[in-house]
Structure formats: C-alpha cells, structure tokens
C-alpha positions in Angstrom: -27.9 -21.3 34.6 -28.1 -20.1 31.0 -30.0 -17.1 30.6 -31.8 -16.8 27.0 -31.4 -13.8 25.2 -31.9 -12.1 22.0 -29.7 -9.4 20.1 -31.6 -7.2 17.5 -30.1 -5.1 15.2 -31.5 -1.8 14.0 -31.6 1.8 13.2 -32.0 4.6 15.2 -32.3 8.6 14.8 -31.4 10.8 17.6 -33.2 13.1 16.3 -35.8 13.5 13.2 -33.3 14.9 11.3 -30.3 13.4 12.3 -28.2 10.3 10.3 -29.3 7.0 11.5 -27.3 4.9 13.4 -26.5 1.3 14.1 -28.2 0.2 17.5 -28.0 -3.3 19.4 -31.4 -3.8 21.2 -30.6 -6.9 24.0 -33.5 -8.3 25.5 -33.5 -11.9 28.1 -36.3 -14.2 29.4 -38.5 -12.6 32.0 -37.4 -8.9 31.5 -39.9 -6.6 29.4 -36.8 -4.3 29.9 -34.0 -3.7 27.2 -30.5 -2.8 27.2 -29.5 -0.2 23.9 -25.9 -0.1 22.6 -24.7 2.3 20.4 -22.5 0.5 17.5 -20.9 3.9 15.9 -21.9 3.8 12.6 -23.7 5.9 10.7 -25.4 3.4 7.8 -26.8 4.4 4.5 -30.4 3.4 4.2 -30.8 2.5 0.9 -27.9 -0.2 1.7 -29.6 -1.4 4.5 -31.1 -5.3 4.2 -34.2 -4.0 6.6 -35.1 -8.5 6.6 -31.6 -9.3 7.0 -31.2 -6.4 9.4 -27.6 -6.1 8.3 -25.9 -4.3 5.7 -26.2 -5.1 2.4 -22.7 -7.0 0.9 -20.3 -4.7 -0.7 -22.0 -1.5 0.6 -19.8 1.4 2.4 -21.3 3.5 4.6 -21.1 7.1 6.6 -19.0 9.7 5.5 -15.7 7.3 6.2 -17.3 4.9 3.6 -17.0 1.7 6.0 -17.5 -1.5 4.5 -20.5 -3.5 4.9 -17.7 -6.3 5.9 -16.6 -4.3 8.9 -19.7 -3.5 10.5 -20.9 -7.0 10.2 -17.7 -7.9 11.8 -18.0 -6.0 14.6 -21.9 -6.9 14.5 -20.4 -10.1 15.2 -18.6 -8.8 18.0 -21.6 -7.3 20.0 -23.5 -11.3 19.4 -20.4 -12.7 21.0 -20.4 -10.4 24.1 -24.1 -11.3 25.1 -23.5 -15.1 24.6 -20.3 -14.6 27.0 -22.5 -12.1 29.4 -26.0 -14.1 29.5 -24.2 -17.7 29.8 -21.9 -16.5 33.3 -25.1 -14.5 34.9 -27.5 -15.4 37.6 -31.1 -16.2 36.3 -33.6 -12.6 35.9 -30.8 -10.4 36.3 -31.1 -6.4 36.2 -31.2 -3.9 33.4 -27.7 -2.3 35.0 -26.4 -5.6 35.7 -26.7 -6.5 32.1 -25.4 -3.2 30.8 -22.7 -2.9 33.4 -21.4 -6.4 32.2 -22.0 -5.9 28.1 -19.9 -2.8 28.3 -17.2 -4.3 30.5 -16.7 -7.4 27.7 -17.2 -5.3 24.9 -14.1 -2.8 26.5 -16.7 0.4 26.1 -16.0 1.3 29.8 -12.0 1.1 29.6 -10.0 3.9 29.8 -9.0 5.6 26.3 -6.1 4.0 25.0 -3.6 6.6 25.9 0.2 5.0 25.4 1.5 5.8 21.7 2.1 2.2 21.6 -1.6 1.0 22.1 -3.0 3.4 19.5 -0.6 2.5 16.8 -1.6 -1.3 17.2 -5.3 -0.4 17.1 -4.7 1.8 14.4 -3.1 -0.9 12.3 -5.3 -3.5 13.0 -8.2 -1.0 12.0 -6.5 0.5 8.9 -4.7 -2.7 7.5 -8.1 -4.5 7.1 -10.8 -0.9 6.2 -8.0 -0.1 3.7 -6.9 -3.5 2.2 -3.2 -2.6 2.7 -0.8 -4.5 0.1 2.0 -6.5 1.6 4.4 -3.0 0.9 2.4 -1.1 3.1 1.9 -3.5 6.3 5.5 -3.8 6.0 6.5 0.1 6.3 3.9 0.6 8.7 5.3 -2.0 11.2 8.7 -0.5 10.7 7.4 2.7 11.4 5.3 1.7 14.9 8.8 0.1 15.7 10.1 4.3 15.3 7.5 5.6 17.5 7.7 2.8 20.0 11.8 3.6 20.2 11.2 7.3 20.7 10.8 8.0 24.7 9.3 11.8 23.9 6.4 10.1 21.7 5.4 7.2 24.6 2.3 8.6 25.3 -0.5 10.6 22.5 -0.2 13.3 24.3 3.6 14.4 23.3 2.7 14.7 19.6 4.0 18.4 19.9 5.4 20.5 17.4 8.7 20.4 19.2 8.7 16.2 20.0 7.9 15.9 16.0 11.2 18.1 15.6 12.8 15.5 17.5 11.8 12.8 16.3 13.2 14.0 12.8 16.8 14.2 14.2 15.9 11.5 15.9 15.6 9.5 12.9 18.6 11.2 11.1 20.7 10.4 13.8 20.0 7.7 15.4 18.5 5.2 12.6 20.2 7.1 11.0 18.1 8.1 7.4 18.3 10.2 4.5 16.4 13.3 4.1 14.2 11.7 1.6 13.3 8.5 3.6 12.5 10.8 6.7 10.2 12.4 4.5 8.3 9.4 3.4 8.5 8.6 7.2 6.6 11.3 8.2 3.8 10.5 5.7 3.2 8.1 7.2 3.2 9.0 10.8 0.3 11.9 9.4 -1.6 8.9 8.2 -1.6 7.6 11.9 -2.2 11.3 13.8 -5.7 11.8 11.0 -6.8 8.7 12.3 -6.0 9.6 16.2 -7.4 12.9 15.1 -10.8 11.8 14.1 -11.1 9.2 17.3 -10.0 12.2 19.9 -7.2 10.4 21.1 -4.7 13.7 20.7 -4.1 16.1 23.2 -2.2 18.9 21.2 -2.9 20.2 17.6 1.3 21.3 16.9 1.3 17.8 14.8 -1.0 20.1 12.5 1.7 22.6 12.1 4.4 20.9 12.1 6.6 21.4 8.6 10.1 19.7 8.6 12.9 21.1 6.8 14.1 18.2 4.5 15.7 18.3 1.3 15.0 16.0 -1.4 17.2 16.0 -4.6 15.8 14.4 -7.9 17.2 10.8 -8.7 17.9 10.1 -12.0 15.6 7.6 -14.2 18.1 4.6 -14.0 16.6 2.9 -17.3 18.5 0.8 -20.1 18.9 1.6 -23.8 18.3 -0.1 -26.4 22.0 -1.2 -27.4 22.0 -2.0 -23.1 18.8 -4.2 -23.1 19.8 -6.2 -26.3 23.0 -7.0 -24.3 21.1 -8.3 -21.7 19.0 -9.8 -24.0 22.0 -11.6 -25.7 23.3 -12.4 -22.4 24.4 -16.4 -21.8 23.0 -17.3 -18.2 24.8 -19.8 -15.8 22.0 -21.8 -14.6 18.2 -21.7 -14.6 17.7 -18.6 -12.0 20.0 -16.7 -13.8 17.4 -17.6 -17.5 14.5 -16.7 -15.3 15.5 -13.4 -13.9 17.0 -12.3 -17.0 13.5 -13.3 -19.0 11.5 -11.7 -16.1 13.0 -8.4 -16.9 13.1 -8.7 -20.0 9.1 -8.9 -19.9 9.2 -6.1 -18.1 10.9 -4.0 -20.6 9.0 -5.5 -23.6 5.6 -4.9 -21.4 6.2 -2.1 -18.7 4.7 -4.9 -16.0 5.9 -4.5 -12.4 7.5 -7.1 -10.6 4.5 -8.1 -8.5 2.5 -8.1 -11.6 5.0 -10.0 -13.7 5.3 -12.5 -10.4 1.0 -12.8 -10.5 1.0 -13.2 -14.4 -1.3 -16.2 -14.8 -1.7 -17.9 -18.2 -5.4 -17.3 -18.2 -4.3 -13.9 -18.5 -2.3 -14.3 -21.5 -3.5 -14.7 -25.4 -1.7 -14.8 -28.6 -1.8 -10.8 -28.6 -1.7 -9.0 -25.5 -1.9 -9.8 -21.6 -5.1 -8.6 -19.2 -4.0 -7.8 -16.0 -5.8 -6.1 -13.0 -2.3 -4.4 -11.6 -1.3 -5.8 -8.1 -0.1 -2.2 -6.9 -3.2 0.1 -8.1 -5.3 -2.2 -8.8 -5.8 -0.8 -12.8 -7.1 -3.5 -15.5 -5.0 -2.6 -18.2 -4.4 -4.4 -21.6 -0.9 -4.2 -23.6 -0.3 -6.1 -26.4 2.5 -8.5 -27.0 5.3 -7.7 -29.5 7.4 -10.4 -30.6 10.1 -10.1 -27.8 7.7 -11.0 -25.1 5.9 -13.8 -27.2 9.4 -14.8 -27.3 10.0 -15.3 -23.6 6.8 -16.8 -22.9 7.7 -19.4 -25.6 10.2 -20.0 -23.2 7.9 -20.4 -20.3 4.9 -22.5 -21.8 5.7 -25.9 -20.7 7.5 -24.8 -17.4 4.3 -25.7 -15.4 4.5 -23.6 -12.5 1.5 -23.7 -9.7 -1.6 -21.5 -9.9 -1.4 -21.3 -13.5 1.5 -18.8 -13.0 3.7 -17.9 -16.3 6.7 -17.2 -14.3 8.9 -19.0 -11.1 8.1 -17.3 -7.6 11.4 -15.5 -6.4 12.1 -12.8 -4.0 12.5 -9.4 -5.2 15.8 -9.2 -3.4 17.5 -12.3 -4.9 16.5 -11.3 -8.5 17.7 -7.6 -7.8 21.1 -9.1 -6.9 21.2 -11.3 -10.0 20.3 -8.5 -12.0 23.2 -6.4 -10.6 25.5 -9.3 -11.9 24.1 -9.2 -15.3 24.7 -5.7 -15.9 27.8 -6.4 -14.8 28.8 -8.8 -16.7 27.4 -7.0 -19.7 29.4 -3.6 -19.2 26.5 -1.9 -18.2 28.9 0.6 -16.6 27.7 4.1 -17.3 27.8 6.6 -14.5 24.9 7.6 -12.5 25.2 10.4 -10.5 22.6 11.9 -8.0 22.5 14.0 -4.1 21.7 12.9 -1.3 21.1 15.0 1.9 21.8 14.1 5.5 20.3 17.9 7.2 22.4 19.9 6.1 25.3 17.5 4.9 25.6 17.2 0.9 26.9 14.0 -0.3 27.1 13.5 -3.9 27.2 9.7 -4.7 28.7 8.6 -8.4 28.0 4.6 -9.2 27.7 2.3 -12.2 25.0 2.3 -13.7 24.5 -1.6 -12.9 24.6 -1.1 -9.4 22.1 1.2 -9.7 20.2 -1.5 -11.5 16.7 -3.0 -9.6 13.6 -4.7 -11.0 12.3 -1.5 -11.4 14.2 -0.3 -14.5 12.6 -2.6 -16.3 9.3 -0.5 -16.5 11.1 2.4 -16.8 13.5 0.9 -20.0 9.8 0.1 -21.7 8.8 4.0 -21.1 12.0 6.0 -22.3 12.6 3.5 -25.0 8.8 3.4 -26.1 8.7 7.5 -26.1 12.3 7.3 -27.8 11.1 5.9 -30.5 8.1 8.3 -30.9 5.3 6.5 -29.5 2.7 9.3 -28.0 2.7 9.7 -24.1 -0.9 9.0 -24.0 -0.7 5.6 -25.7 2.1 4.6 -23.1 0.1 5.9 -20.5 -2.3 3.2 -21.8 0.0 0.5 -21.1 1.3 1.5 -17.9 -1.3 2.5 -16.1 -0.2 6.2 -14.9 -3.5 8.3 -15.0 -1.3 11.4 -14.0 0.7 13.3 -16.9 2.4 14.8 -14.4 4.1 11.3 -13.4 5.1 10.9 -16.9 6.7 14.1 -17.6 10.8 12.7 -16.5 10.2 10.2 -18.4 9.4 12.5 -21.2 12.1 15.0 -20.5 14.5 11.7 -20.8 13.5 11.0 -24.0 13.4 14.0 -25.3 17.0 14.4 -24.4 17.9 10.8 -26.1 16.2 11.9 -29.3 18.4 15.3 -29.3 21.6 13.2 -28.9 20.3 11.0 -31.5 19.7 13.6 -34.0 22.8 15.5 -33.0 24.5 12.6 -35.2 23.5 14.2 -38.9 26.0 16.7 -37.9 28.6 14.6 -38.3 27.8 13.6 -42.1 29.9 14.7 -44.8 28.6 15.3 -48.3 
C-alpha cells in the first residue's frame, strides 16, 4: 500500500554562525516524526528562492560555485528516492525504517568508492557536466581514464604514491609509448582528477602532491604561411568541391584568425557586410573582426550554398580537411623545412619535415597573426581579433615577425646606387 509522503526542502545552520546548508525534511501519513538528510551544499542566501524553496536559476553556490542546475538536479534525486522508498513500504512505518531505506536507495550508506576505476567514472560524470567540458576535453579525459584503468599499480586510490606516479610516467613512455611533451599534458590532467579526489577524501597518500616528473619539452616552431605561400594557396585550382571548401575554410581563417570550430559554427546571422560576431566555441570570448575583402570574397562564394542551421560553411571533420590541406601545400611547393626536438627521457630525436606536412587547420590562425604583425599592425589590436587576453601567448608570434621584418629590411642592402 502506498504510503503518502512529503519532501521539503530547506536550510539549515549547524551552528549560529556556521554556512547554511541544504536539508531534505521527509515526513509520511500518521508519523509526527521526520527523517533529515543532509544534501552537501553549502547555498548562498541571497540566491535562495525561499517560495520556490530551490535555488534561484543561474545562481552558483559555496565556495566550489555549484550551479543552481546541479543542486536541483540532485534535489531531484532525493524526490525520486522517497517516491521509490514510500511506494515498496508497509503502511506507518518507523523513523529508522524510513532512514535506513532513504539512505540505502540514495547509495549514502555504501562503502567509499575505493577502485581507481570507480572514482574516475564519478569524477567524469561530475566534472564533464559542473564544468561544461567541450567535446576536446571529454575526449582526452576518456583517453586518459583508459591510462589509469591499464596501469595495475594505480587499481586502487590508495597507490597514488610518489613512486606509482614515477611509474606510470615510464609507463606511458614505454608502453603507449609518448613523447615527453604529451606525458606532460597527461599528467595535467591526472592532477585535475587527484584535486577532485583530494577534496572528497577518497586519497590515502599525499606523494601525488610532491610528485615532479622530469620531462623535457623543446619549443615547436610556429608552422604559419607567408604571404607569397598563402596567395599560392589562394591561387590554387581545386579538383572537386571538398577540395574548394577546405581551401576557402582556411583561407577564412587566415583572412580572420577564426579557429576551425569557430569557422565550422559560423552562422550567417553572425555575419554583416563588415565584420563577423562570434562568441568563440573554445573560450567562449565574443569577439568582433572586421572583414577585408579576401574574406568577403569567400563568403561570396558561400552565399547561396544553403547549408543547415544557417551555417556559412559545409560540416567536415577536422581530420579529413587537415589531410586535404597537406595535399594543397603540396601541390603548391610549400616545401620549406621545419625543424624542431622531440624528447623520448632521455633520447633526443631531431625531426626535419616539409613544411606542408607540418601543415594543420591551425596555421591558419597563426598565418593571420605573423602576417598581421608583419605588416605592422600593433599586438594589442590583433589581440582584439583573436581573442588572447595574455601578452605573454602572443610574444612567439611577435618574436616571428620581428624576425620576418629584419629579413625583409635586410634587402636595401642589396641596392646599388
């Protein structure tokens, strides 16, 4: 028989002083008797909805600065649990009875999740929706729970030592095997998941703290065009329609310094006869940067294509275009060396390529930069247009150009009178 019950919301201090937090009162027919169930959330008063008893839309509370979306979520969670625990108990059941079974569905009384493997899925279902994660980063993450899950010394949260994190490094320089410089943008990421084991308790040894890899990373060279190298792609005489369209699309780029997530979300409502509006897909900066006739050239092109959502340009994956693009230089005698070091531990290898196999999607931002400081244009005002709020990021870029213009001017020299 269905027992009625009721689930209140509301805030409670442990103390006069203390933070309020979010408490479930459950109460059910014939009981004067209540069961209290601490949430774990500390919530902001003044972005509390006392009528609504919920928090107000868009707020973030506590010190973490949890969405108002997640705490009614999980509000949603607790309403659940008593519908599931009044509907399969007896009729006038007891105060433990009821708290025995909440805590039971709602997992409260399970043992902590201990196995490396557990954690990381909690962790990722947590983080990937409190942090709004981009596509990129769900992507490494799951790559990087598939690491730790491979790793016997790391089963369990308790082997996070200083000397199983030294492990796992020549673990994954081995084994995977990576470069010095992915392993350290491996291990970033593995910090991001020990903070948040951290903060829940879930860690039985500090060395992670500690812990300081040796890695060496060498500098990579800005792999951009110049201007006699873009106006050969620009001249370029595609094979079929893809070919048009990747060669356009980073074109824009270059003529605009737009990523390629930003050039693939490029709606027409975002476009007027001088400049484009975009809210970047990767930062998530609304930034203005006005056409020049280059770019109104290849959205000429584009006008009647009619592609869905509005979008100015085809949907294709980063990889195909990348390979296309390779081809292009190719075929235009993009074939300047690049040179750069790469570091296995202690192994040097030094790698020498054409510069068109170096070529991605990417160089197209970076050919707008070196060719828009080139030509004189202020580091501020380009920072405008891309979107970098650090000087600091723009300072190879800078040292690039300022190596171009040398070259450049070293040509007077050769003048006769």
């Amino acid at each position: 028989m269905f027992v009625h019950h009721n689930i209140l919301f509301q805030l409670h201090r442990r103390t006069a002083d203390a933070p309020p937090h979010l408490q479930a009162r459950i109460t059910w027919d014939g009981s004067r008797s209540a069961v209290y169930l601490n949430l774990g959330f500390v919530i902001d008063e003044e972005r509390w909805d006392a009528r609504a008893r919920r928090p107000k839309p868009r707020s973030f509370h506590g010190s973490n600065r949890i969405p108002a979306a997640v705490i009614d979520t999980e509000m949603d969670r607790y309403r659940d649990a008593a519908a599931a625990v009044f509907a399969r108990l007896d009729r006038w059941p007891s105060v433990e009875a009821v708290r025995s079974a909440l805590r039971l569905e709602l997992g409260l009384d399970e043992a902590p999740l201990q196995s490396t493997a557990d954690c990381f899925d909690k962790f990722f279902r947590e983080s990937s929706v409190t942090g709004s994660w981009k596509e990129g980063t769900v992507k490494k993450m799951r790559t990087v729970g598939q690491h730790l899950k491979g790793f016997e010394p790391l089963a369990t949260m308790d082997g996070f030592t200083e000397a199983n994190l030294t492990r796992y490094v020549a673990h994954l320089r081995d084994d995977i095997p990576m470069r010095d410089v992915t392993i350290h943008r491996e291990i970033g990421y593995v910090r991001w998941f020990l903070h948040w084991a951290d903060d829940r308790k879930l860690l039985g040894d500090d060395g992670w703290k500690r812990f300081k890899p040796v890695l060496r990373e060498s500098v990579r060279p800005v792999v951009f065009l110049t201007w006699s190298e873009l106006m050969s792609v620009w001249d370029w005489k595609p094979g079929d329609r893809m070919e048009a369209d990747v060669r356009d699309m980073f074109c824009f780029s270059a003529f605009t310094s737009l990523r390629w997530s930003d050039v693939q979300d490029l709606r027409w409502s975002a476009v007027t006869d001088r400049d484009v509006r975009v809210v970047t897909v990767k930062t998530s900066d609304p930034l203005v940067i006005e056409l020049n006739r280059w770019s109104l050239e290849i959205l000429g092109r584009m006008v009647d294509r009619g592609f869905d959502d509005d979008r100015v340009f085809p949907r294709t994956h980063n990889q195909v275009a990348n390979r296309i693009l390779k081809r292009i230089g190719e075929e235009c005698g993009i074939d300047t060396p690049v040179r750069f070091t790469v570091w296995h531990g202690s192994e040097r290898e030094d790698i020498e390529m054409p510069k068109y196999k170096a070529l991605t999607f990417h160089a197209g931002r970076r050919t707008f930069i070196c060719n828009a400081l080139t030509m004189g244009i202020p580091p501020t005002t380009v920072m405008q247009w891309t979107g970098h709020s650090d000087y600091q990021a723009m300072k190879p870029y800078i040292a690039v150009a300022d190596s171009a213009r040398a070259e450049a001017m070293s040509l007077f020299d050769r003048l006769q009178r």
